[in-house]
ZAVOMI-657853 format. One record per residue: residue in three letters; residue number from 1; x, y, z of N, C-alpha, C in turn. Coordinates in nm, 3 decimals, padded with zeros to 5 digits. Layout:
N
VOVEX / bami / kolba / n_c1 / n_c2 / n_c3 / ca_c1 / ca_c2 / ca_c3 / c_c1 / c_c2 / c_c3
VOVEX / ALA / NUM / X / Y / Z / X / Y / Z / X / Y / Z
...
END
This chain:
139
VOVEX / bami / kolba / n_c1 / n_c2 / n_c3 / ca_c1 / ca_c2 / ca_c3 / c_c1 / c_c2 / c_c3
VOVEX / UNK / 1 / 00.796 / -02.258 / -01.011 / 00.782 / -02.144 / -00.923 / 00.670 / -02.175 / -00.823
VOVEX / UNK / 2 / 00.653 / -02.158 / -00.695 / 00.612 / -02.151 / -00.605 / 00.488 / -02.061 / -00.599
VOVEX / UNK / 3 / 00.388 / -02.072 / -00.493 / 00.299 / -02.025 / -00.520 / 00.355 / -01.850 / -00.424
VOVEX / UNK / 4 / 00.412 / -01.899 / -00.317 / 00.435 / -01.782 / -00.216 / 00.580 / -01.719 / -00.346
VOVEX / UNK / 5 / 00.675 / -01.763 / -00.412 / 00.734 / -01.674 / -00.524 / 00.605 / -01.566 / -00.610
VOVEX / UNK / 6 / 00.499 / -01.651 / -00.674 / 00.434 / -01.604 / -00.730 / 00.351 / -01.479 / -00.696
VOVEX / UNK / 7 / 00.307 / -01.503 / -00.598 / 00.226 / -01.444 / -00.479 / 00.361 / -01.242 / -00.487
VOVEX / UNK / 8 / 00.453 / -01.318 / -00.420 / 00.591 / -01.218 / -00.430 / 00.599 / -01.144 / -00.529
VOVEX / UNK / 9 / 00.596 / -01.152 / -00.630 / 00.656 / -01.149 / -00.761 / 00.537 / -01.022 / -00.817
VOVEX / UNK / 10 / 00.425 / -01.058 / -00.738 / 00.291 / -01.001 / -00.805 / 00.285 / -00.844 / -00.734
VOVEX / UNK / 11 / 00.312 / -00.920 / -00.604 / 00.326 / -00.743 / -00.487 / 00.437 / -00.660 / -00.552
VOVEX / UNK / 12 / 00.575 / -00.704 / -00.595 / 00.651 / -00.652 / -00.626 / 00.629 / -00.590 / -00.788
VOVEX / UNK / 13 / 00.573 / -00.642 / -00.839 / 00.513 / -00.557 / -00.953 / 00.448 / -00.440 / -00.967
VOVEX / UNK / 14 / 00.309 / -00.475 / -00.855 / 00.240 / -00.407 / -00.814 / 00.307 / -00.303 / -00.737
VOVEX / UNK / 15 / 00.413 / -00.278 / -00.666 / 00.473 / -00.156 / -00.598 / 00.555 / -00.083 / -00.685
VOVEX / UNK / 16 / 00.598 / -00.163 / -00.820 / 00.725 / -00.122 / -00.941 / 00.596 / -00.050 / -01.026
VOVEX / UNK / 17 / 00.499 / -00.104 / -01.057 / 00.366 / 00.032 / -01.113 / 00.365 / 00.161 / -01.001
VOVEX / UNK / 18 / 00.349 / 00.111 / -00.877 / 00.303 / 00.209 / -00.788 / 00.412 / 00.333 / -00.777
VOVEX / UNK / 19 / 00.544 / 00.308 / -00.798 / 00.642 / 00.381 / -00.823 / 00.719 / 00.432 / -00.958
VOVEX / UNK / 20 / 00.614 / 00.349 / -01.048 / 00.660 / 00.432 / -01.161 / 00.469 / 00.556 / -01.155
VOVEX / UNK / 21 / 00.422 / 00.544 / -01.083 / 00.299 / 00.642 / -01.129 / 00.370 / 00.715 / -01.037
VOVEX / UNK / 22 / 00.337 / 00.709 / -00.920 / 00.433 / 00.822 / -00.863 / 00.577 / 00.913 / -00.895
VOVEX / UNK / 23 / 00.647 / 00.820 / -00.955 / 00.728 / 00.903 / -01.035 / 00.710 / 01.019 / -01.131
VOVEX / UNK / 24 / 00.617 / 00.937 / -01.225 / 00.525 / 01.079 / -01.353 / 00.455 / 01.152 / -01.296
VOVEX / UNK / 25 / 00.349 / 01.152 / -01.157 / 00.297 / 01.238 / -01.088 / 00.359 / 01.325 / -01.043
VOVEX / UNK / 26 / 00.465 / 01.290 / -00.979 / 00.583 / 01.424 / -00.914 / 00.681 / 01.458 / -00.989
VOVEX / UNK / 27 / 00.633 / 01.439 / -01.119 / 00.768 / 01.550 / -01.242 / 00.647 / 01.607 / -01.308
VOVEX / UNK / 28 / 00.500 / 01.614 / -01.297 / 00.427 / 01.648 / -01.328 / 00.421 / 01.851 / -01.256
VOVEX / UNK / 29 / 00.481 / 01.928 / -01.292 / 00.433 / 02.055 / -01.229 / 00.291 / 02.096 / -01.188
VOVEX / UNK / 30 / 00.175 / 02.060 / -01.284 / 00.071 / 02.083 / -01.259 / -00.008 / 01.993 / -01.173
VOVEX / UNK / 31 / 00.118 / 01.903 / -01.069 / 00.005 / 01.834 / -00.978 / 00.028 / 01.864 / -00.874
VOVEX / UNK / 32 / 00.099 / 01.969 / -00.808 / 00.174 / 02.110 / -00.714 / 00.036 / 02.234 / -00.706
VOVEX / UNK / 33 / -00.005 / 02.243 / -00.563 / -00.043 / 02.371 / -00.596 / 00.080 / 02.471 / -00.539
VOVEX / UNK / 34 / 00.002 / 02.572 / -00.622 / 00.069 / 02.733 / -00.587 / -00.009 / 02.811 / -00.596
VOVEX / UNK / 35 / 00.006 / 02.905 / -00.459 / -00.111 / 03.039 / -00.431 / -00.066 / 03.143 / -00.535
VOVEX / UNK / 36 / 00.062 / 03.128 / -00.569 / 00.036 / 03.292 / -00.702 / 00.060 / 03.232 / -00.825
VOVEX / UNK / 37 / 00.068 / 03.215 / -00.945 / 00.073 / 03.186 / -01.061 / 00.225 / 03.205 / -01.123
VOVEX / UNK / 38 / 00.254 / 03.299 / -01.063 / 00.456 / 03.327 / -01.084 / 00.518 / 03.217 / -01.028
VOVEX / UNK / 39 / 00.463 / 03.154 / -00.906 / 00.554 / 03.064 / -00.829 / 00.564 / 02.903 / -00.900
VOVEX / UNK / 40 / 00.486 / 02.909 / -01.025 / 00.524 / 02.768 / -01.080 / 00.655 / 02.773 / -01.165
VOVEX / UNK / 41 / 00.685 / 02.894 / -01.208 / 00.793 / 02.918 / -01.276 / 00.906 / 02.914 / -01.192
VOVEX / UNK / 42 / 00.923 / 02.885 / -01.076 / 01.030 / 02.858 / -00.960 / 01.025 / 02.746 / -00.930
VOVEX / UNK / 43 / 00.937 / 02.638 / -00.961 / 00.949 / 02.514 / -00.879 / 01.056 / 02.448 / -00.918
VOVEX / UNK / 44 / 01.100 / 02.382 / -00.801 / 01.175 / 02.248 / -00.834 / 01.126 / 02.131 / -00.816
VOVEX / UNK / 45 / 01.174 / 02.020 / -00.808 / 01.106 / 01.861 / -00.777 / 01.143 / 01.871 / -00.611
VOVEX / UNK / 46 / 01.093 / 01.848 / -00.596 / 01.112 / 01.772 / -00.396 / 01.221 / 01.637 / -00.376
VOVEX / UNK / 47 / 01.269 / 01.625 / -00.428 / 01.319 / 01.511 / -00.428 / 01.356 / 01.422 / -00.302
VOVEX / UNK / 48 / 01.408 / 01.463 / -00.254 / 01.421 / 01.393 / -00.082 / 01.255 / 01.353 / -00.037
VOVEX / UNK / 49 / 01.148 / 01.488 / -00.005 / 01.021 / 01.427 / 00.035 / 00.952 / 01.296 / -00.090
VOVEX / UNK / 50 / 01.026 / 01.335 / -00.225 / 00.977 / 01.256 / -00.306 / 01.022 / 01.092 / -00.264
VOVEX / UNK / 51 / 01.141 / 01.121 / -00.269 / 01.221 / 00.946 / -00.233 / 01.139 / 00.914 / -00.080
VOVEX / UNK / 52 / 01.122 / 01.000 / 00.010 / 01.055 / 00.905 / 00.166 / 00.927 / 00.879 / 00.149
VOVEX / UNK / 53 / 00.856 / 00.897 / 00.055 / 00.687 / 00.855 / -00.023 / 00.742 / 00.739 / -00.096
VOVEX / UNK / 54 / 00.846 / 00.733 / -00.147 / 00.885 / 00.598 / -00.262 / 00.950 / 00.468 / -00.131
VOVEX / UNK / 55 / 01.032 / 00.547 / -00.052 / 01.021 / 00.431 / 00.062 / 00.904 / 00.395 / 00.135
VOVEX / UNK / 56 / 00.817 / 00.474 / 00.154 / 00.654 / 00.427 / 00.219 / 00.622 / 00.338 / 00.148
VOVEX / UNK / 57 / 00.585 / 00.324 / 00.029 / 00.570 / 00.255 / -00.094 / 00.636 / 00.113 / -00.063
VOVEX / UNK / 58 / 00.732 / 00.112 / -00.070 / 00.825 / -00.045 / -00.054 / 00.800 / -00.098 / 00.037
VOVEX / UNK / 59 / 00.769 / 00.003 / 00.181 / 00.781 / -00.040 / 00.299 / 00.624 / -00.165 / 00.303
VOVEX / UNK / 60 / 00.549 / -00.037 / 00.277 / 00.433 / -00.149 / 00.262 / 00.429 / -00.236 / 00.167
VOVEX / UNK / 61 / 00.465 / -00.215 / 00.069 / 00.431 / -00.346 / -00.020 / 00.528 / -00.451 / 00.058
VOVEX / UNK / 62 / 00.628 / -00.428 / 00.126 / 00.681 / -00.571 / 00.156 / 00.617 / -00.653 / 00.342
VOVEX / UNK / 63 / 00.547 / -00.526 / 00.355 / 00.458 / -00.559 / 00.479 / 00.320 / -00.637 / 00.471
VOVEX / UNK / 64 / 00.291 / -00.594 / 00.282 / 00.159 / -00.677 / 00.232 / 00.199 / -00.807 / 00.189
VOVEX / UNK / 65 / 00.350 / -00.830 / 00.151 / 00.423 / -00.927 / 00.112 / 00.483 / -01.039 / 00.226
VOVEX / UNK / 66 / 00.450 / -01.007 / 00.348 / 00.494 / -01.045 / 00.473 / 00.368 / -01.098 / 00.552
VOVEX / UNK / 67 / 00.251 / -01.038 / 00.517 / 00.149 / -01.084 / 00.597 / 00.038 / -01.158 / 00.461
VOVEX / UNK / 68 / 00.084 / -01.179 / 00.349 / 00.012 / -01.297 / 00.266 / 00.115 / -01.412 / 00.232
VOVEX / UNK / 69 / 00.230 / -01.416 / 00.340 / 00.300 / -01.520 / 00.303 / 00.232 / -01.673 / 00.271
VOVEX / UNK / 70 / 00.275 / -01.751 / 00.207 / 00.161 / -01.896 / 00.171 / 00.222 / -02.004 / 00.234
VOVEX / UNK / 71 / 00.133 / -02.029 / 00.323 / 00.180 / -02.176 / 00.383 / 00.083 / -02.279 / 00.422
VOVEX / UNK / 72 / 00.083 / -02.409 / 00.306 / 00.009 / -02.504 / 00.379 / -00.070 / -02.502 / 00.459
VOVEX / UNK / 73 / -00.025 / -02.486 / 00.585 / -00.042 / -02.572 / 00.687 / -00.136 / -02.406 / 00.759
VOVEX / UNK / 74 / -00.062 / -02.347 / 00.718 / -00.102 / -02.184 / 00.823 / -00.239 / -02.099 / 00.716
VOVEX / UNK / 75 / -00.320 / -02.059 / 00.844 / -00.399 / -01.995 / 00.785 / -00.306 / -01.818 / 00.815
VOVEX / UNK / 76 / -00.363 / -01.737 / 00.700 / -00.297 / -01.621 / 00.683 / -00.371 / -01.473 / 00.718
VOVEX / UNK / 77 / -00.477 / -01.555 / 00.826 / -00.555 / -01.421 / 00.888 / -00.492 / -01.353 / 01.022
VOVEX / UNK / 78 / -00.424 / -01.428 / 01.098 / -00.334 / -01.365 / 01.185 / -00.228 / -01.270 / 01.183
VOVEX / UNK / 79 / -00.120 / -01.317 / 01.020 / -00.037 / -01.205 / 01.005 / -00.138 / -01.072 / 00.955
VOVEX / UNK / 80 / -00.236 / -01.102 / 00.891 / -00.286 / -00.982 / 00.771 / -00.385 / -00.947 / 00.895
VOVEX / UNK / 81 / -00.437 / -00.937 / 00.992 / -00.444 / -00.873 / 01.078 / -00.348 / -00.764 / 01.181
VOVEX / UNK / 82 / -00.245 / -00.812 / 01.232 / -00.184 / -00.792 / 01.275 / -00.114 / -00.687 / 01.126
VOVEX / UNK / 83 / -00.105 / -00.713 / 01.063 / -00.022 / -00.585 / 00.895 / -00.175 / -00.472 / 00.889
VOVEX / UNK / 84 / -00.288 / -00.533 / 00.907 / -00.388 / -00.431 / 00.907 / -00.396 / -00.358 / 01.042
VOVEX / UNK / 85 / -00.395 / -00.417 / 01.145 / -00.354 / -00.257 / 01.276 / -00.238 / -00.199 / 01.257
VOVEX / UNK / 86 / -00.145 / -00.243 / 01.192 / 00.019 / -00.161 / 01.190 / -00.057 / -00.049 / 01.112
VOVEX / UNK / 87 / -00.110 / -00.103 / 01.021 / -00.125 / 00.020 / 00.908 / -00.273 / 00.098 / 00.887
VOVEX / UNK / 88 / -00.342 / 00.075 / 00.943 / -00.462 / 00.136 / 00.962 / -00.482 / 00.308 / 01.023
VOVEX / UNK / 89 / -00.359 / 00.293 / 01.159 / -00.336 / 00.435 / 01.226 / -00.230 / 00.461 / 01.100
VOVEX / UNK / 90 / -00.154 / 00.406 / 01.029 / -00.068 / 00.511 / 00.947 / -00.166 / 00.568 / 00.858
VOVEX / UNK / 91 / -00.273 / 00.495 / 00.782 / -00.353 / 00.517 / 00.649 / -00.436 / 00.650 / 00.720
VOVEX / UNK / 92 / -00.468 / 00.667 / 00.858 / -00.537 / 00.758 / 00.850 / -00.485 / 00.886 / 00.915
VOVEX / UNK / 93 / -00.336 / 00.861 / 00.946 / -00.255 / 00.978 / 00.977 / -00.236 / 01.046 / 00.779
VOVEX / UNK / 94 / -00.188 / 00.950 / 00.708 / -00.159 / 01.004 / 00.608 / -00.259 / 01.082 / 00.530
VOVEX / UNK / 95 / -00.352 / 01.028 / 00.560 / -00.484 / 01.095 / 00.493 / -00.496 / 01.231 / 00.534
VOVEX / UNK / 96 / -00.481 / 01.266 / 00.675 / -00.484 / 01.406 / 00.746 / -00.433 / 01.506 / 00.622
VOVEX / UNK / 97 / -00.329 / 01.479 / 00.581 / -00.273 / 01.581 / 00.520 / -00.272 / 01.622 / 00.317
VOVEX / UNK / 98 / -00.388 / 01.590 / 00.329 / -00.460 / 01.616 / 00.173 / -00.464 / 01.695 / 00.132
VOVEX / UNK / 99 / -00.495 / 01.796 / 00.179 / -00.503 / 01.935 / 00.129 / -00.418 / 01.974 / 00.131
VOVEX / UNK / 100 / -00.381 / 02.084 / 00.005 / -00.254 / 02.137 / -00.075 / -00.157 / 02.034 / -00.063
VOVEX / UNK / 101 / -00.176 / 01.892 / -00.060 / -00.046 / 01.778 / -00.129 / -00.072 / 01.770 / -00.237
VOVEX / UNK / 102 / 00.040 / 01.736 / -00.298 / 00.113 / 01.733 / -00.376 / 00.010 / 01.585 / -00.454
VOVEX / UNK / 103 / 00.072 / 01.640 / -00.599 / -00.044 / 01.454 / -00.642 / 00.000 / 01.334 / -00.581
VOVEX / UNK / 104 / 00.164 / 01.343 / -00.559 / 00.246 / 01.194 / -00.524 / 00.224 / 01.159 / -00.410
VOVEX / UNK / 105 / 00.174 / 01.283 / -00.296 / 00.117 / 01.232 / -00.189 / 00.009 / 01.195 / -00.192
VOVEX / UNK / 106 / -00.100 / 01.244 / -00.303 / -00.256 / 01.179 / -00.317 / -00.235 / 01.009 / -00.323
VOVEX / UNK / 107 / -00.171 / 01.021 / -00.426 / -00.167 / 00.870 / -00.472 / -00.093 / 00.774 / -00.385
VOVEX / UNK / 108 / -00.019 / 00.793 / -00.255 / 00.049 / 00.717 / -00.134 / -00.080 / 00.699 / -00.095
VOVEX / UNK / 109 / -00.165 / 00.792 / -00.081 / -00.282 / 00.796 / 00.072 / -00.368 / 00.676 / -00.047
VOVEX / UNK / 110 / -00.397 / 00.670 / -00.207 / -00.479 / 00.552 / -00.288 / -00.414 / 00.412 / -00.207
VOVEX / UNK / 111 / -00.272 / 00.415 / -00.224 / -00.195 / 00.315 / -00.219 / -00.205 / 00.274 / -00.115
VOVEX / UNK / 112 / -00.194 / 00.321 / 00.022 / -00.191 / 00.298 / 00.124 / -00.359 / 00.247 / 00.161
VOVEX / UNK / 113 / -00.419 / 00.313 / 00.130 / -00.588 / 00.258 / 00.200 / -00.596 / 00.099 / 00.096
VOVEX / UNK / 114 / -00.545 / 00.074 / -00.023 / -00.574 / -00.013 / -00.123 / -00.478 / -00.132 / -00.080
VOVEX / UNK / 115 / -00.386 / -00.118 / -00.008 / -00.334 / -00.245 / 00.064 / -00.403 / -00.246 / 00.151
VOVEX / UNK / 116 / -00.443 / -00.136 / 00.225 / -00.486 / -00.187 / 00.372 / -00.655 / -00.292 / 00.328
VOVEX / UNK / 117 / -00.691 / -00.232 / 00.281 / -00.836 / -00.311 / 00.147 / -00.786 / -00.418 / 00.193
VOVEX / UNK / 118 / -00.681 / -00.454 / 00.108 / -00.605 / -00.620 / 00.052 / -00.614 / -00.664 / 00.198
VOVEX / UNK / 119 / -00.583 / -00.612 / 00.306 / -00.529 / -00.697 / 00.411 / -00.680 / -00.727 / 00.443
VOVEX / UNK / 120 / -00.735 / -00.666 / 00.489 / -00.879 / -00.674 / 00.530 / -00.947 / -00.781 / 00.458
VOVEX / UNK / 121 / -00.957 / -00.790 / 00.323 / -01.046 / -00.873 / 00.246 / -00.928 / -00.985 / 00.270
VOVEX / UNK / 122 / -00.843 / -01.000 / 00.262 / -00.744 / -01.176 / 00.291 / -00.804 / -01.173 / 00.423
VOVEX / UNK / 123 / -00.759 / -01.103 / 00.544 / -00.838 / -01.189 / 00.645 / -00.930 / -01.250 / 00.714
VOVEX / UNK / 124 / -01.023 / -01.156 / 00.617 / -01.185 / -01.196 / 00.625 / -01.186 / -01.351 / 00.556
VOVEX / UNK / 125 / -01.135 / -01.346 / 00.417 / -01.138 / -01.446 / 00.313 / -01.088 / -01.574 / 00.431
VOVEX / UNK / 126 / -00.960 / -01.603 / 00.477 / -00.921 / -01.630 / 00.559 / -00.961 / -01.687 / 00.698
VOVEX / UNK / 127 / -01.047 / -01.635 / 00.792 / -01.104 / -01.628 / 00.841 / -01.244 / -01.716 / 00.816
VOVEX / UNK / 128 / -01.302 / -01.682 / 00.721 / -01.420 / -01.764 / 00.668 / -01.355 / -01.931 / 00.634
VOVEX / UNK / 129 / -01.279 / -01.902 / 00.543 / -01.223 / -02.060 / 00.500 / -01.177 / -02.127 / 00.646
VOVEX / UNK / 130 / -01.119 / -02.059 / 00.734 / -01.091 / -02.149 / 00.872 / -01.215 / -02.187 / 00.881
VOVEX / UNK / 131 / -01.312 / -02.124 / 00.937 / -01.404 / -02.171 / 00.979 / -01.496 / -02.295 / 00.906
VOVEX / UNK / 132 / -01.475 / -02.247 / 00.810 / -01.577 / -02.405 / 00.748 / -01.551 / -02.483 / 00.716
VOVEX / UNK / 133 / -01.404 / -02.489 / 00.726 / -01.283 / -02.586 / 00.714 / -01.266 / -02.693 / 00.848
VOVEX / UNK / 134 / -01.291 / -02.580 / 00.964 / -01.325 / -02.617 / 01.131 / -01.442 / -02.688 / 01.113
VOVEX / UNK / 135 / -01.550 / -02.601 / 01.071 / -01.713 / -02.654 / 01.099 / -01.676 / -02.804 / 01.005
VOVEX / UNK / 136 / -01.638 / -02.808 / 00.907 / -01.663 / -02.949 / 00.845 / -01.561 / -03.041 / 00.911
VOVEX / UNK / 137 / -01.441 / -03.055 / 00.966 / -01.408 / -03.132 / 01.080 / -01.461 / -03.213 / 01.181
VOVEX / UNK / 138 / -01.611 / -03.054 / 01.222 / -01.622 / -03.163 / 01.384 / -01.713 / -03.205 / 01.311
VOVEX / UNK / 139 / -01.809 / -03.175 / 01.210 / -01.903 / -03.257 / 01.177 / -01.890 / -03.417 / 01.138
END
């Protein structure tokens, strides 16, 4: 197995946790608010808003899976830059809307700032190794 399989294999895990917590969070009733105390006895699941939070979910993990691709020859601070401005204005649109969400939306807005983390620290990481990789060249 390959290191960029491996690499794969790990995001995709990591999004198959991220969607099974989100799953138990949003069959969870008590992670819903409600202004009167009668109205929990009416809820249903969301299911449609539930499934377009479970596609956010994939979307990024295969966008974190796209910009740590492994290659030899390529340093991997250009894509994971470029995956960190895509997603930086989403992480902080999503955040806007915290109050009275739902837990499954709490835990998108964890998920979402915690890749964007990942991208940031690879391109820094990234970034540094070019360089002293450069600096010991011309020396």
């Amino acid at each position: 197995m390959t290191a960029n399989q491996r690499k794969n294999l790990a995001v995709a895990g990591l999004a198959l946790i991220a969607l099974a917590a989100i799953t138990a969070i949003s069959l969870n009733p008590d992670s819903y608010y409600f202004r009167n105390p009668e109205d929990r006895e009416h809820w249903h699941h969301p299911t449609g808003s539930f499934l377009v939070f479970c596609g956010f979910i994939v979307g990024e993990a295969v966008l974190l899976a796209w910009a740590m691709r492994l290659e030899p020859q390529r340093r991997i601070w250009k894509r994971s830059i470029m995956a960190a401005a895509l997603l930086a204005p989403w992480a902080m649109l999503t955040s806007v809307f915290v109050v009275h969400a739902p837990g499954y939306m709490h835990f998108h807005i964890i998920w979402v700032w915690a890749v964007l983390a990942a991208l940031v620290l690879a391109s820094a990481i990234s970034v540094i190794a070019h360089l002293v990789t450069r600096g010991r060249s011309a020396a």
